[in-house]
C-alpha angles and dihedrals in degrees: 000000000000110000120224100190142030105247113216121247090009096170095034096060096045090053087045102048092035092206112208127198111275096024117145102230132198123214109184099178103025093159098164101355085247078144099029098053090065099033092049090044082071107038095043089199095129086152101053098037125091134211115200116192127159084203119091104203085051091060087043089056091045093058099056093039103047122051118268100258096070125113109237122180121202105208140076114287100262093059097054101042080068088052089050096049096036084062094046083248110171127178133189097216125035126179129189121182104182099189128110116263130255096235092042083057099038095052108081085198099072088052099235100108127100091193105046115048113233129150118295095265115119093164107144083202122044094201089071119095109214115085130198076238083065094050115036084041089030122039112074127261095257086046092050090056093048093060096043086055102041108038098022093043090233124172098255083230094059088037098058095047083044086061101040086048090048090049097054092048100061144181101045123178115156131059090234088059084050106044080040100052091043089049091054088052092045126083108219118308133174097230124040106283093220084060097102089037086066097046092055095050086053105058097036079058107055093022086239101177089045091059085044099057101031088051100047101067096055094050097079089060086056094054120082126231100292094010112145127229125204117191114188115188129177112206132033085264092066099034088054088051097051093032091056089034099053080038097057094044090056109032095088105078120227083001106060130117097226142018112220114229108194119033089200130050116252108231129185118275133184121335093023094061091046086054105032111024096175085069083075081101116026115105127195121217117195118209136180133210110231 
């Protein structure tokens, strides 16, 4: 099967999960397959397995690309882990990879580049309603400045000027006004200074570290006895969520729901990085049903 994408942590997550011929596996952000396809090269349990995406021209892209037989969800990953438990579903290998895609990033027309001007949109599922337009014309100034803080990790003191700044300039409808208007408030910065800003937008979007947190605690119940876990984040937000999670489940001896496997997070070296430079940030965290 022809790959799209480069998945992040490719090897790591292979050596992590250890997939065997015949495995049920649980993709709960498949995006492109860029995992599942080598995962699923090894299982072979196409039938059994299941890929879960919010984003609709990533389950297009699913169907054509991964025989018919295979169970795909269309929704964000909260909603179908209680599908999955409401049918008594269990796997013995679940992945979430809870970065944005390359193709997602790469097309100016979902409003997530820096790089390639599109409309202010940002939303990983168009059904939603609320637009990164609502919020960057809409939010108020002092809403705008929470968000950038809290979920771009922004100094208050820089937030607050972002938003002030955001708030005389409009209207502002596509990302290139945005990332421009952030630059010609911003001293020099290695890496684009409207960076957190979009983060923040993002999440706040797609309420990304709600999903995160309301969906963490039910995994474990989906995983059989022995059954491994990988959990791949992207910023500090996300890390915190799946560290104190991962912490908490297995922090109750015999009675704990799962065993970590690995007390640091695996992060991308050498090769990867030349290849893939968006995997600078990703970390992979390795987790074991008791």
């Amino acid at each position: 099967m022809e790959k799209f994408h480069i998945p992040v942590l490719l090897s790591e997550v292979l050596a992590g999960l250890q997939p065997q011929a015949g495995e049920k596996y649980l993709d709960l952000t498949a995006g492109y397959g860029g995992h599942a396809m080598e995962i699923l090269d090894v299982t072979q349990s196409y039938k059994t397995s299941c890929l879960v995406d919010r984003d609709e021209n990533a389950i297009n892209y699913l169907k054509q690309h991964f025989p018919p037989e295979i169970r795909l969800i269309h929704d964000d990953f909260y909603s179908a882990v209680l599908q999955l438990l409401s049918c008594g579903d269990t796997f013995d290998m679940i992945l979430a990879d809870f970065g944005v895609s390359s193709p997602q990033l790469d097309d100016g027309s979902r409003g997530f580049s820096l790089k390639n001007d599109g409309p202010l949109d940002m939303r990983m599922d168009a059904r939603d309603r609320l637009t990164a337009d609502d919020i960057i014309n809409k939010y108020s100034e002092r809403e705008l400045a929470r968000i950038f803080t809290t979920y771009g990790e922004e100094p208050e003191g820089r937030a607050r000027m972002l938003a002030r700044e955001i708030v005389r300039a409009r209207p502002i409808h596509s990302t290139r006004e945005l990332a421009d208007l952030i630059k010609a408030k911003s001293g020099y910065s290695k890496i684009h200074p409207a960076t957190r800003v979009f983060q923040a937008v993002r999440i706040e979007v797609n309420e990304e570290l709600a999903e995160i947190e309301k969906t963490l605690p039910l995994i474990p119940r989906l995983l059989k006895p022995k059954g491994r876990l990988g959990l791949i984040t992207f910023h500090s937000l996300e890390d915190r969520l799946v560290k104190n999670f991962l912490r908490d489940a297995s922090s109750y001896g015999e009675e704990s729901e799962l065993e970590i496997i690995n007390k640091k997070p695996i992060v991308a070296e050498g090769e990867e990085l030349v290849i893939n430079p968006r995997a600078r940030s990703a970390k992979l965290r390795l987790a074991r049903r008791k």
